[in-house]
VEXSELO-879099 format. One record per residue (C-alpha): residue number from 0; residue in three letters; x, y, z. Coordinates in steps of 0.05 Angstrom, whole numbers, plus 5000, padded with zeros to 4 digits. Each point is the difference from the previous one (the first is absolute). Example, Ala and Ser with C-alpha at 12.3 -4.5 7.8 and 13.67 -1.06 7.14 Angstrom:
<sites>
<0; "ALA"; <5246; 4910; 5156>>;
<1; "SER"; <5027; 5069; 4987>>;
</sites>
This chain:
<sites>
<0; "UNK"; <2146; 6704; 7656>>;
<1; "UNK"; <5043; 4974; 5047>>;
<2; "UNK"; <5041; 5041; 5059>>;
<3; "UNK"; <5083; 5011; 4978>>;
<4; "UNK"; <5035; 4987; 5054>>;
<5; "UNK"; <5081; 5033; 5006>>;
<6; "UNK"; <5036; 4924; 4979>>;
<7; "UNK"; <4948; 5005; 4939>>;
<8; "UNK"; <5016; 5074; 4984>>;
<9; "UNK"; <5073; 4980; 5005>>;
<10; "UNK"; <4995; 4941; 4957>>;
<11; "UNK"; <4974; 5039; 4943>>;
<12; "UNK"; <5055; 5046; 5012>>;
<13; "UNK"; <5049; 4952; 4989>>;
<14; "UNK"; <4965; 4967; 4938>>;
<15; "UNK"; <4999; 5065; 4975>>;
<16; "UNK"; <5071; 5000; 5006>>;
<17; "UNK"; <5023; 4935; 4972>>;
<18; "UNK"; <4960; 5024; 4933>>;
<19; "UNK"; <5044; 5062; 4998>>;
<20; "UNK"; <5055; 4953; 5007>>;
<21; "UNK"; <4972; 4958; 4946>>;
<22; "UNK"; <4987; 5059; 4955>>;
<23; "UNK"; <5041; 5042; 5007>>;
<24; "UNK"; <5060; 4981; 5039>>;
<25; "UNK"; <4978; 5053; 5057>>;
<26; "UNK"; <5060; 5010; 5047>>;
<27; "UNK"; <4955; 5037; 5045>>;
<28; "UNK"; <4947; 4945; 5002>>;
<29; "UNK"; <5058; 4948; 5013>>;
<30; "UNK"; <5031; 5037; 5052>>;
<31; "UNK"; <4928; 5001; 5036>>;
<32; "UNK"; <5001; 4916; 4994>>;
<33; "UNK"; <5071; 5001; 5025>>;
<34; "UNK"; <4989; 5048; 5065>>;
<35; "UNK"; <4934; 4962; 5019>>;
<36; "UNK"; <5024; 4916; 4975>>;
<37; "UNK"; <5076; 4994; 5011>>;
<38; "UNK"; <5004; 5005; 5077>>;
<39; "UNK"; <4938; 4955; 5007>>;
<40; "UNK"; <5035; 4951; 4933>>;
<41; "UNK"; <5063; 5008; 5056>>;
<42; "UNK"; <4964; 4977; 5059>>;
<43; "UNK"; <4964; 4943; 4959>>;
<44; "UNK"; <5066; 4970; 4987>>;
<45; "UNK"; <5029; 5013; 5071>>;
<46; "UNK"; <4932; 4958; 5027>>;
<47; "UNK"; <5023; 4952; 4943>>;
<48; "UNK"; <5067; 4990; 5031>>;
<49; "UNK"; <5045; 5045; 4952>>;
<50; "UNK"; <5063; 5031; 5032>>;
<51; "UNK"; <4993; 5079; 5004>>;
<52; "UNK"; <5035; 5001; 4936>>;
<53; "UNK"; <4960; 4940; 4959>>;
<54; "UNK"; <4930; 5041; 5024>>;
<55; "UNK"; <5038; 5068; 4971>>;
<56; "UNK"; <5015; 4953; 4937>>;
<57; "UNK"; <4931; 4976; 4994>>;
<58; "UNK"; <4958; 5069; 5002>>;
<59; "UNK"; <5052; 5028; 4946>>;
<60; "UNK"; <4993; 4937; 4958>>;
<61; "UNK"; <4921; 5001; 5007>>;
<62; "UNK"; <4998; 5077; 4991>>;
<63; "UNK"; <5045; 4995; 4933>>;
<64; "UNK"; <4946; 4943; 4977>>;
<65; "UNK"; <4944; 5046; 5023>>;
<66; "UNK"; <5035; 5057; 4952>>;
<67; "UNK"; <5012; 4948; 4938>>;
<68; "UNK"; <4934; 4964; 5006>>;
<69; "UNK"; <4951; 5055; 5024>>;
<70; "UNK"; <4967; 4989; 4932>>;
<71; "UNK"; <4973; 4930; 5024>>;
<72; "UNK"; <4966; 5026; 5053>>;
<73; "UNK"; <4925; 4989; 5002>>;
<74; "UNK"; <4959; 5050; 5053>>;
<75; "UNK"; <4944; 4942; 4977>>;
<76; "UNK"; <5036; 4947; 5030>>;
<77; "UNK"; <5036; 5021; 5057>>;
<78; "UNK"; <5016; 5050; 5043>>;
<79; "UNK"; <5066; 5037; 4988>>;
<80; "UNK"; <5027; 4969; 5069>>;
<81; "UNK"; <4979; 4935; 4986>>;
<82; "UNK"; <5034; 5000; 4929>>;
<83; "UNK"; <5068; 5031; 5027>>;
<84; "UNK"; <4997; 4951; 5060>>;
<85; "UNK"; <4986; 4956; 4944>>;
<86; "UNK"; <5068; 5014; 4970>>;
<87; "UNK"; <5036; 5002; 5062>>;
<88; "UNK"; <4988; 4935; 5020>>;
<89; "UNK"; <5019; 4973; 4938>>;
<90; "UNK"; <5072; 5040; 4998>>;
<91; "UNK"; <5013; 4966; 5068>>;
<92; "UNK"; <4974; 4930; 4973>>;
<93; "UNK"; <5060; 5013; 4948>>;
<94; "UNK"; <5044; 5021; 5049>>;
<95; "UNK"; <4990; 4944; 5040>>;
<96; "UNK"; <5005; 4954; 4944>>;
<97; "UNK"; <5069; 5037; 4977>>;
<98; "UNK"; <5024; 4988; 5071>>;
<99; "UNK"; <4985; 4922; 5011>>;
<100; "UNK"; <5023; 4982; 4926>>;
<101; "UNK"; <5060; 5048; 4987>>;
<102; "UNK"; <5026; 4983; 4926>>;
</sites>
């Protein structure tokens, strides 16, 4: 059997938490998502060239999908950071699309 390492520990921590979510609607479980993804969903968009306020806008936005979609998530297919990374990049594909095409 192979050696868990801490990231891998962690990782199942946070899987663990998303099915909560998905179950259950676990407040507890999503405030351990929030604390450990929003600042590094935050920093993602800040290295994407958001404003301070767009990269605030983008880790709420992707951490109120993460909260409505939990369910979706697949511990089989991804990692829980690669699927909320997943949805972050996609909110600020929208937002960018919003901003270059405004109605």
């Amino acid at each position: 059997m192979p050696e868990r390492t801490a990231d891998t520990l962690v990782a199942d921590e946070l899987a663990t938490c998303l099915t909560a979510v998905a179950a259950h609607q676990d407040r507890k479980a999503f405030r351990t998502l929030f604390d450990h993804f929003a600042p590094r969903v935050r920093a993602y968009g800040l290295r994407l060239g958001c404003t301070p306020q767009q990269a605030e806008e983008l880790a709420q936005e992707t951490m109120v999908k993460v909260w409505r979609k939990a369910g979706l998530f697949d511990p089989a297919k991804a990692a829980p950071s690669t699927w909320i990374f997943r949805i972050a990049r996609n909110q600020r594909i929208d937002a960018f699309r919003r901003e270059s095409h405004p109605e």
